[in-house]
C-alpha positions in Angstrom: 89.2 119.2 166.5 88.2 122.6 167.1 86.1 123.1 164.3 84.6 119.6 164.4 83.6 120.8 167.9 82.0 123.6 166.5 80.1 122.2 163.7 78.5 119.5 166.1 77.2 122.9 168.1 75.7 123.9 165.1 74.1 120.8 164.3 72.8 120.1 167.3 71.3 123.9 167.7 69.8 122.8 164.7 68.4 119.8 165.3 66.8 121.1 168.3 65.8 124.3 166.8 61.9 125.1 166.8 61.6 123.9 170.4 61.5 127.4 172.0 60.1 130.5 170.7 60.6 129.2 166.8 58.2 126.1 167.4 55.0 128.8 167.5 55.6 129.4 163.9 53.1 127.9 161.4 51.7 127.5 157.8 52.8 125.8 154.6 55.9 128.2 153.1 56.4 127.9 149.5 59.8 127.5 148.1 61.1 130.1 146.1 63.5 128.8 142.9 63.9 132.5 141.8 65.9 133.2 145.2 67.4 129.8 145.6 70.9 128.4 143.9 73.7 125.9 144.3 77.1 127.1 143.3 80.4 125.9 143.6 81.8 128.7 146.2 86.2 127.7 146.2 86.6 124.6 147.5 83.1 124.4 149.3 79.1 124.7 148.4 76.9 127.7 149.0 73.0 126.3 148.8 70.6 129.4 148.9 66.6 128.4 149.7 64.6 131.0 149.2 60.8 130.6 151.3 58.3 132.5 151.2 58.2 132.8 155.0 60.0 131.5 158.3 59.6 128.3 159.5 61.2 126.2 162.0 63.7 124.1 160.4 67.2 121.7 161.8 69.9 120.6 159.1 72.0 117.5 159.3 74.4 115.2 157.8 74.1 111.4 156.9 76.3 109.0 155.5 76.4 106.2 152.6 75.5 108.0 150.8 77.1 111.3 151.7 74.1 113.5 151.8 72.9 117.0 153.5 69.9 116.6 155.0 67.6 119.7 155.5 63.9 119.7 157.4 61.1 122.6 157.0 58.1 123.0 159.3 56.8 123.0 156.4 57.4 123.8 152.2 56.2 123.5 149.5 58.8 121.8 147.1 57.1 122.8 144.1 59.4 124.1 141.5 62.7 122.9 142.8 63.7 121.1 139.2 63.6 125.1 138.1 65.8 126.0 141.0 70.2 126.9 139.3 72.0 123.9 140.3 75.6 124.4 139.3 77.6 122.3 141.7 80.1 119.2 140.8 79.4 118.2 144.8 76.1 117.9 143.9 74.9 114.4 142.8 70.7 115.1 143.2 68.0 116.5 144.9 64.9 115.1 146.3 62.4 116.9 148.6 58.8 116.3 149.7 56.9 115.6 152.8 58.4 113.4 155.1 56.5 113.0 158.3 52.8 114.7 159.6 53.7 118.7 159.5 57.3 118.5 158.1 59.1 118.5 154.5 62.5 117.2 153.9 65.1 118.2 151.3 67.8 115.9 150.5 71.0 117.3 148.6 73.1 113.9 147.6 76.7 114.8 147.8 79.5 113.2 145.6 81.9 113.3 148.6 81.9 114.5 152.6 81.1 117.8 153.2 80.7 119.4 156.4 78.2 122.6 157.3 80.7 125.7 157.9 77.6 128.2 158.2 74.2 127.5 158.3 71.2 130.7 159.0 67.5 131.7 158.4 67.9 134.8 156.7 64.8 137.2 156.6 66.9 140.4 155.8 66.2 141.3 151.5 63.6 138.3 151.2 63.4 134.9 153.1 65.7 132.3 153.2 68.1 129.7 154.3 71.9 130.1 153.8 74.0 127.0 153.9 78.2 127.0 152.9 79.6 123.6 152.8 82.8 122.8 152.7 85.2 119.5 152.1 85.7 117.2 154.9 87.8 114.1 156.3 85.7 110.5 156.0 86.7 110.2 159.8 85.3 113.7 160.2 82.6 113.4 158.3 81.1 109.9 160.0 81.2 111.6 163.5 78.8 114.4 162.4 76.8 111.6 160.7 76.7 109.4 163.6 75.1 111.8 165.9 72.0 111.0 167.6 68.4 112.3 166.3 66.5 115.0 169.0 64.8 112.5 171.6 61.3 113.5 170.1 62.3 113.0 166.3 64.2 109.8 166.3 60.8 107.5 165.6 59.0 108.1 163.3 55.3 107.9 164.0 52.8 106.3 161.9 51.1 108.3 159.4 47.5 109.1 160.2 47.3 105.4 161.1 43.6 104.0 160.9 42.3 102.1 163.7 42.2 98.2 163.4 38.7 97.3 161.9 36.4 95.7 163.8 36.9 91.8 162.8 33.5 90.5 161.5 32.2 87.2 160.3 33.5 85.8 157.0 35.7 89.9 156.2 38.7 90.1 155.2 41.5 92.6 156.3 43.0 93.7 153.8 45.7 96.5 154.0 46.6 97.9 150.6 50.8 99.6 150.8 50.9 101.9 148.1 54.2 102.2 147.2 56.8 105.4 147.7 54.8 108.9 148.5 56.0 112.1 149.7 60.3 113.1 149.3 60.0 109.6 147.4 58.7 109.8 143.7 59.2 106.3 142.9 59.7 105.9 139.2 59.0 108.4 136.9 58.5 108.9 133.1 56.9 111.4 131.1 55.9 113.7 133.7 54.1 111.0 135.4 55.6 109.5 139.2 55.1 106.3 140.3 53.6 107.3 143.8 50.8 109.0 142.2 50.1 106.5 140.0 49.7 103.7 142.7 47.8 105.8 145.2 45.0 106.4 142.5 44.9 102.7 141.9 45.0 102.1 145.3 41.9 104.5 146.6 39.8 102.6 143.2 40.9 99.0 144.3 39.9 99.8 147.9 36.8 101.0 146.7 36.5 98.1 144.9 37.2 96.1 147.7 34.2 97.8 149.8 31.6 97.5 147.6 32.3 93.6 147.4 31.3 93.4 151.1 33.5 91.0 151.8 36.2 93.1 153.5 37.9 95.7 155.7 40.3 97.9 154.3 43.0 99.7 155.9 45.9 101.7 153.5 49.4 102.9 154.3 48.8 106.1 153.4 46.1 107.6 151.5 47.4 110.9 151.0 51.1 112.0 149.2 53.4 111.3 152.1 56.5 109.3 153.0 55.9 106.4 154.7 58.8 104.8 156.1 59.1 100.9 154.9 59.4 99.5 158.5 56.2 101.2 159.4 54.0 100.2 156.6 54.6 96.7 158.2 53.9 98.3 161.5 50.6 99.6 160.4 49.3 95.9 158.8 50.3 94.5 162.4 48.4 97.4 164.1 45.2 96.6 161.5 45.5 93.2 162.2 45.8 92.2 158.9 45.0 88.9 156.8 46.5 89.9 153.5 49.4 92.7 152.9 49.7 93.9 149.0 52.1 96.5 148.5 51.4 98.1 144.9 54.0 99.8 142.5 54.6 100.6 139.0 58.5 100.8 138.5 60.7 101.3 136.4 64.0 99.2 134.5 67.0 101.0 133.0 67.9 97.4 130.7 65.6 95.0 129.2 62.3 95.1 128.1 60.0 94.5 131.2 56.5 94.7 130.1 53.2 93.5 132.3 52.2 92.9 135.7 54.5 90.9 138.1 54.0 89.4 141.1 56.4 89.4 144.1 57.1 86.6 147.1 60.0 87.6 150.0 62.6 85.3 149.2 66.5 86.0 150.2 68.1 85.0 146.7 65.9 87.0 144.0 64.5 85.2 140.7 67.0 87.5 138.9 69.1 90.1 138.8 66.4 92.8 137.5 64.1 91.4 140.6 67.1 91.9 143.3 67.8 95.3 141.9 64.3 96.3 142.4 64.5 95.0 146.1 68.1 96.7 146.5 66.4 100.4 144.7 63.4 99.9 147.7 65.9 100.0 150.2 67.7 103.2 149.1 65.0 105.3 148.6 64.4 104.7 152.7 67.8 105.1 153.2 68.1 108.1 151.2 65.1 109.8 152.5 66.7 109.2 156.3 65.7 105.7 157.5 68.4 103.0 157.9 67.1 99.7 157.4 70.7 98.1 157.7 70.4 96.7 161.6 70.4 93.1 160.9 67.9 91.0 163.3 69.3 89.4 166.5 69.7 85.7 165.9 66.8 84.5 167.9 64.4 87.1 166.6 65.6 85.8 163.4 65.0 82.4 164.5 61.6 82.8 165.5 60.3 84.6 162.2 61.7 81.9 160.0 59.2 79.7 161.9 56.4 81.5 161.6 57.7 82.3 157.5 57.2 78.4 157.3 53.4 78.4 157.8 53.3 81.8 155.7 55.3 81.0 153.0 52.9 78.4 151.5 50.0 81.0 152.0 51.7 83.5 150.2 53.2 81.5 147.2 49.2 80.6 147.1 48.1 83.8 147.1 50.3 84.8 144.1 49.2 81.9 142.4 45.5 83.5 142.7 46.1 86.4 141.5 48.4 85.6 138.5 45.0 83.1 137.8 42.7 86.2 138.3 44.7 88.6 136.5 45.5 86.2 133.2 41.5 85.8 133.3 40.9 89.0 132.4 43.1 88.9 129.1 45.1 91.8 131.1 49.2 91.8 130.4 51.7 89.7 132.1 55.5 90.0 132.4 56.6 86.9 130.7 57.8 85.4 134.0 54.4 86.7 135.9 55.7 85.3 139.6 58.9 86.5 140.7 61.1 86.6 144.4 63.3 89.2 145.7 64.1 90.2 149.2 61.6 93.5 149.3 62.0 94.9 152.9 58.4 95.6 152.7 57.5 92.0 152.3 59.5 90.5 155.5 56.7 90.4 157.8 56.7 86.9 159.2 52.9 86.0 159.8 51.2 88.3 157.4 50.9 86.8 153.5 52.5 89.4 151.7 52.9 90.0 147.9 53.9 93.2 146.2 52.3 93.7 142.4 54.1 96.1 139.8 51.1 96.8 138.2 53.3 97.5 135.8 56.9 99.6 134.7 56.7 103.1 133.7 59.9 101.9 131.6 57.6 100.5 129.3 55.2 102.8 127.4 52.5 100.5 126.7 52.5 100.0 130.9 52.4 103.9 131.4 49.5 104.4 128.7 47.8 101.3 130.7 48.0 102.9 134.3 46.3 105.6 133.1 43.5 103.7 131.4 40.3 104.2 133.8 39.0 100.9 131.8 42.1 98.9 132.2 42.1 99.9 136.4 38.8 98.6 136.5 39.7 95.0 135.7 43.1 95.1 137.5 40.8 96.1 140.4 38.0 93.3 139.6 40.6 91.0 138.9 42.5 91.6 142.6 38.9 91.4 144.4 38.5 88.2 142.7 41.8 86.6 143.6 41.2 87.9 147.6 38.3 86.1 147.4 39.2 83.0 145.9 42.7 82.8 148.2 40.0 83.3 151.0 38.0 80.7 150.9 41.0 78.0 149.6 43.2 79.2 152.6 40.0 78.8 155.1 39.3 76.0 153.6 42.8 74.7 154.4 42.9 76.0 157.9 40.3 74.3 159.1 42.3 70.9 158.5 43.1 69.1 161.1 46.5 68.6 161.8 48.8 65.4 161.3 
């Protein structure tokens, strides 16, 4: 009890830590792999981060799954791959930025660990000096149940643009796309899945401008981790008419080739489609947002009303653009329109589709992504479908009811 006591001092120091003197600290520090390791030290961990300078930092620990989490005011991440990992408690690593001035490192752990020492050393080079060491579940999910710092526990929009100015016969569009920052997405051949959508992204918005016909608002236009939850936020805040949330993923079995078009739906069109929804959800969860609350029954009640006008506008608005898409001879999957229960689509009055442009699984799709020709028509074809959806769902409104 003693040395739970303890730890949960040292936690909360952390958490809190950069709110006095520590907090005037600034500047990007670049991580160090020459000066960093993860050994197997007895029984317990030692995880060595070497920086290039000090920076206001906090350390905690989350549960299913067990994982350290460790937050930097702010590093660079680059090189971590080339950092001596050499740990059986050690499942992975992930690190990137994970909200407006900070980064976050995730260590995954096979089992719970608790922190027995934790320091910024700046003695002999720069650095942070964690020793883990085995813990009780029961112990374990009291350190992980503690409560964020007051002034960390939501986390604030990214940069989020203003709502556009509605005008006369514009669309607002709000284009989500996918993963960014600690979340890579899929990757495959040196390539990442949240690069890969963001450049389609800023050409399909452009795309979108030049048409005229609409106002554009994105989820993030730079590399940073936007929490799923608030990218739904942000299309409520923009006041949006259409939500497309864009990814290129990837499948460990089959062959799953071509664009595919998403619709919310609880029971998924297959197994592939609900373990893409299911994958989604972890990376929030592993990055440090739980989206596991379930809705109070009347909240619940109330959005399956408003799904029932929305529903219809959304299946129509993946109908469009499989139409748009298969009219520029550009490559299907061979079931084109597909449901799963994507977190990102559950907004209730919003028509909300989310496009794999393709899979990174599939080297045909990765050579395709990165075909300025072939982004060019997935982009015309996408402004064509808006457009076409617009003017059949105005059309519709503007029915009288019976």
């Amino acid at each position: 009890m003693k040395a739970l006591f303890s730890l949960v001092l040292v936690i909360c120091a952390l958490a809190f830590a950069g709110q006095g003197r520590a907090q005037q600290l600034s500047g990007l520090a670049k991580f160090n792999p020459g000066a960093s390791e993860i050994v197997d030290a007895g029984s317990g961990v030692q995880i060595d981060l070497g920086l290039s300078q000090a920076v206001p930092w906090r350390v905690r620990v989350l549960d299913d799954p067990a994982r350290l989490v460790v937050d930097f005011r702010e590093v660079d991440w680059t090189g971590l791959a080339d950092m001596p990992l050499d740990s059986e408690a050690v499942v992975a690593l992930r690190a990137g930025v994970f909200r407006p001035g900070w980064s976050r490192l995730v260590i995954e752990l096979s089992g719970p660990m608790q922190v027995a020492s934790a320091e910024m050393r700046t003695s002999d080079g720069v650095g942070v000096h964690l020793l883990l060491e085995p813990a009780t579940q029961t112990a374990f999910a009291a350190l992980a149940a503690l409560p964020e710092p007051a002034d960390w526990t939501l986390l604030k929009p990214v940069d989020v643009p203003a709502a556009p100015v509605k005008k006369a016969g514009k669309l607002v569009v709000v284009l989500d796309p996918g993963h960014g920052g600690i979340d890579p997405g899929a990757e495959s051949d040196g390539q990442n899945e949240k690069t890969l959508v963001l450049r389609f992204a800023r050409e399909l918005k452009e795309s979108l401008l030049r048409d005229g016909g609409f106002a554009v608002v994105m989820t993030r236009d730079a590399d940073v981790f936007v929490p799923l939850e608030t990218r739904i936020s942000i299309a409520h805040q923009a006041g949006a008419d259409v939500f497309l949330s864009l990814h290129a993923d990837a499948i460990a079995q089959g062959d799953a080739v071509g664009a595919t078009i998403y619709s919310l739906s609880a029971d998924a069109s297959d197994a592939a489609s609900a373990a893409l929804a299911e994958r989604h959800d972890r990376d929030d969860l592993l990055a440090g947002v739980d989206l596991t609350q379930a809705d109070d029954l009347v909240a619940e009640v109330l959005m399956d009303m408003a799904r029932t006008d929305t529903s219809p506008r959304t299946e129509r608005l993946a109908m469009a653009l499989e139409v748009a898409i298969k009219a520029q001879g550009l490559k299907m999957h061979r079931h084109p329109r597909q449901q799963a229960s994507f977190s990102v689509l559950k907004s209730a009055d919003i028509p909300s589709v989310l496009l794999e442009l393709g899979f990174l699984s599939s080297e045909r799709d990765l050579k395709r992504l990165n075909d300025p020709a072939w982004r060019a028509k997935m982009a015309e074809a996408l402004v064509s479908a808006l457009k076409t959806w617009a003017k059949q769902d105005a059309g519709l409104q503007a029915l009288p009811l019976k």
